[in-house]
C-alpha positions as a Markdown table, in Angstrom:
| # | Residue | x | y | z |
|---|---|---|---|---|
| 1 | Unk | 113.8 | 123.7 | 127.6 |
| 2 | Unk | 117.4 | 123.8 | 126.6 |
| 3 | Unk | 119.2 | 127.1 | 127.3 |
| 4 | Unk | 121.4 | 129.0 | 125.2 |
| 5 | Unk | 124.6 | 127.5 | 127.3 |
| 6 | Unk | 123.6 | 123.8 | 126.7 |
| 7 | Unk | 124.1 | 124.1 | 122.8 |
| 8 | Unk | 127.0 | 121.9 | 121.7 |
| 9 | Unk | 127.3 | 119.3 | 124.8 |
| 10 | Unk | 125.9 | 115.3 | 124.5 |
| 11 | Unk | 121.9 | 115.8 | 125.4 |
| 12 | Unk | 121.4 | 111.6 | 126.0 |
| 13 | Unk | 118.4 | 110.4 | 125.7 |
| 14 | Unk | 116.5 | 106.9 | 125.4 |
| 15 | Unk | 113.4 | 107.3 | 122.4 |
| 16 | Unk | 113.4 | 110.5 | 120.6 |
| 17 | Unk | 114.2 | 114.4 | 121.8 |
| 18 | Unk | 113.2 | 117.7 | 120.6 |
| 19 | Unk | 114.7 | 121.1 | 120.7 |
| 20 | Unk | 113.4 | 123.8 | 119.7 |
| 21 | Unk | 115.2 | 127.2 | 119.4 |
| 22 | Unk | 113.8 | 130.8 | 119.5 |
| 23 | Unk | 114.0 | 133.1 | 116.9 |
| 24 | Unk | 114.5 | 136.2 | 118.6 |
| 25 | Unk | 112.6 | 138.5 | 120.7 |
| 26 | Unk | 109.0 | 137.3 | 120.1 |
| 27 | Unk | 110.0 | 134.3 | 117.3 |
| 28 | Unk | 110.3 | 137.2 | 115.1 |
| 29 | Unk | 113.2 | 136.7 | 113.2 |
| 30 | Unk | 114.2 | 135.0 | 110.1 |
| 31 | Unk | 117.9 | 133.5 | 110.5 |
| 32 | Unk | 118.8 | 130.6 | 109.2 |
| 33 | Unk | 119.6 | 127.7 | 111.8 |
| 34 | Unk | 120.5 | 124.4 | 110.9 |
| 35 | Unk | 122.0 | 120.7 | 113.4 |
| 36 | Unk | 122.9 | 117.9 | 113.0 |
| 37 | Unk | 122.2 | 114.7 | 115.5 |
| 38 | Unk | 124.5 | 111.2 | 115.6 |
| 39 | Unk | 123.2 | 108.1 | 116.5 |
| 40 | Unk | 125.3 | 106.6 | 118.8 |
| 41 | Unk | 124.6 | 102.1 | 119.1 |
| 42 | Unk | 125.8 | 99.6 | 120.7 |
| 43 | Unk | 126.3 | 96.4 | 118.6 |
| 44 | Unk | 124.7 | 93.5 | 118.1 |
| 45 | Unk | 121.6 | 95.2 | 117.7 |
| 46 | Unk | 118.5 | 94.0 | 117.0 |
| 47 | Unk | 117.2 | 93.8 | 113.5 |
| 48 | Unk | 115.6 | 97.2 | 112.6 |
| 49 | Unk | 112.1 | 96.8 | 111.5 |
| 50 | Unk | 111.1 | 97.4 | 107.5 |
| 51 | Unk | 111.7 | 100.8 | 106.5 |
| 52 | Unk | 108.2 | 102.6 | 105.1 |
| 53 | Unk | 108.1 | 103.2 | 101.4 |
| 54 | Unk | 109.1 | 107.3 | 100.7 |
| 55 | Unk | 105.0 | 107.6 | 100.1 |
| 56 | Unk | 103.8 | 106.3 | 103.1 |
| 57 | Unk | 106.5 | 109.0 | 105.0 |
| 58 | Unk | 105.5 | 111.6 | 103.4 |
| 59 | Unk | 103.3 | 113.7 | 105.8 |
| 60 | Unk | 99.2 | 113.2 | 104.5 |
| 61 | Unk | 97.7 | 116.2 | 103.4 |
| 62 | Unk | 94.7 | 115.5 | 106.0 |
């Protein structure tokens, strides 16, 4: 879990990350949070493979 004083500093890592932030005492707040992550790639890269269509993203309503 990230704390509080790691907000804002390069988090590296290799596949995917998640952080997830509190809402208050007992997550029961409703701010409004928003971030923003960059990609950072080293070129030549390797070709990236076919993107889905926006339908097959879209989560299924299983």
């Amino acid at each position: 879990m990230i704390g509080p004083e790691e907000i804002g500093i390069i988090l590296p890592f290799k596949k995917s990350i998640k952080v997830t932030i509190e809402h208050g005492h007992a997550n029961n707040r409703a701010d409004d949070y928003s971030s923003v992550a960059y990609w950072y790639q080293k070129e030549p890269h390797k070709r990236f493979p076919k993107m889905l269509s926006v339908k097959e993203r879209l989560p299924r309503e299983d």
